[in-house]
Every structure is written in structure tokens, then in C-alpha cells.
C-alpha positions, 0 to 999 in steps of 0.5 A: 619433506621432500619437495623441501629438499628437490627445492633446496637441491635447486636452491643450491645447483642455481648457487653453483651456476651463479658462482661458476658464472662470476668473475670472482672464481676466476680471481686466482693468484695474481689476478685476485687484485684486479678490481672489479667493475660494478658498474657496466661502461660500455666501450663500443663508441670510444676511439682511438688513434692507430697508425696514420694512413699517409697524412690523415689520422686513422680513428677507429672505434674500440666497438669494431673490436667486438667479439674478442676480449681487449686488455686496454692499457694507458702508458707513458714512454716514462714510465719505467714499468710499463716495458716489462708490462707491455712486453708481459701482455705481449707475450700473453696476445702472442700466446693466446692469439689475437683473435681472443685477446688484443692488447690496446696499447694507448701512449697518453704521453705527448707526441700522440700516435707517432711517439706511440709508435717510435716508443713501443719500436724502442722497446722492441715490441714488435706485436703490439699495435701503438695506439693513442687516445683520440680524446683525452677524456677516454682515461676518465670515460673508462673510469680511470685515474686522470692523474696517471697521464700527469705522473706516468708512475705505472701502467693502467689496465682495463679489461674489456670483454667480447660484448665491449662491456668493461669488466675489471681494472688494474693499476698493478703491474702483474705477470700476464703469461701466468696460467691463471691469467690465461685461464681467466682470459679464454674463459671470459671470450667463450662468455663464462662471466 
């Protein structure tokens, strides 16, 4: 009887560590309608466009990224919701600090990098870094809806965490200076899902 239960009593302390670990305990208030990646995609060798460094084009790789969570986000300068959620991800990079969280804002819009640049100044984001896709097959690499760059209706969010691996996803315009979403933000760079 009694190793039954030192047995169960380890059964069920394994249970709470895996529940403590998923990312599904952190899926509270506005967070509960991210989806959630099953399937791990891996960020590390994808690129992006940042600002020109004089006339040449300036490629990085989202791997030299690595060690922080990136909140990648896919915007078209038409899309009407995309302000306040781009100015709502500002404010979350702000507070958490960049070297937790950064904000990859990809313009899959036309004008590539400088229209990205000229849209975000419009807007008067100051602390987001304008990005745009080096190739436009990034939007279906990370498993995203292609139509999005098509129709601009709203902005598309993934979620990656410090070891480059996607973690969730969203279509949904949310408030990402909530408490929650903090939470859920620290918890993932200090690797606790």
C-alpha cells in the first residue's frame, strides 16, 4: 500500500510539473485565443529586410535573434487595425525591454523596407524597428494565412520563443500591455514552457 501511494504521489507531482511547463497555464484572459503550434517550425534561418545601409539591402537572419522571445508581426500600411496593434506591442517592447522581447514588424505590403519605414513613422511608432519579408514565402513558412498579404484585414502575429522555436500564433487583435500577456512573455524567456 504503500509504495501505491509514494508511486501515485510521484504520478501526480510529474503531472504538475508538466502542467506548470505547458503553455496552456499561461493562456489566461486575452491570450486564451492564441493558437497554439503543435508542430515545431524553427525560425532561426528565415530573413528579413531591415533598414538599407546606404544602397545595399540590409538581410539579417531572425537566428541572430536568438535568446529573446520575438513577437513577429505581418502588417499591411491599409490595414486599419494594425495602428492601434502595432502601438499596443510598442508599448509591451517598451515595458518589458528589448532584450526580452522584440517586436518584428514585417510591411508585406508594397514598397518593401522603405514604405515599411515611411508607414510605421506615419504612425508615430518610434520604437519599432520596420522590417520587411526578404522573401515573400516567410508568411507560408511560418505557416500563416497567404491571403493576408492579398486582403491587409488585420494583423497576423507568431510568437517565437528565446530557442527560435514558433510557439503560437494569432490573427486577433488583442491588448498586449495586459498583465497577463506580460506574464506569459517573462515566463516564456526564462524557458518555463
Amino acid at each position: 500500500m504503500q509504495r501505491i501511494t509514494v508511486a501515485l504521489i510521484s504520478v501526480l507531482l510529474t503531472s504538475l510539473a508538466v502542467q506548470a511547463g505547458d503553455i496552456r497555464s499561461y493562456l489566461v484572459g486575452d491570450l486564451e485565443s492564441l493558437t497554439v503550434k503543435s508542430e515545431p517550425v524553427q525560425v532561426a534561418d528565415m530573413k528579413v529586410e531591415a533598414a538599407y545601409t546606404g544602397t545595399r539591402k540590409n538581410i539579417l537572419r531572425l537566428g541572430g535573434k536568438a535568446g529573446k522571445a520575438l513577437v513577429v508581426t505581418f502588417y499591411n500600411r491599409n490595414c486599419l487595425a494594425c495602428r492601434g496593434h502595432m502601438r499596443s506591442l510598442e508599448a509591451m517592447q517598451r515595458t518589458l525591454g528589448e532584450n526580452t522581447v522584440e517586436v518584428i514588424a514585417l510591411h508585406v505590403g508594397a514598397g518593401g523596407i522603405r514604405e515599411a519605414e515611411r508607414t510605421l513613422e506615419r504612425w508615430g511608432l518610434k520604437d519599432i524597428t520596420a522590417y520587411a519579408p526578404h522573401q515573400q514565402s516567410i508568411i507560408r513558412d511560418l505557416g500563416m494565412d497567404p491571403d493576408f498579404q492579398r486582403d491587409g484585414t488585420g494583423p497576423m502575429t507568431v510568437i517565437v520563443g528565446p530557442d527560435g522555436l514558433v510557439r503560437a500564433t494569432s490573427y486577433r487583435l488583442r491588448e498586449w500591455q495586459a498583465p497577463e500577456t506580460l506574464a506569459f512573455f517573462k515566463a516564456l524567456t526564462k524557458g518555463e514552457f
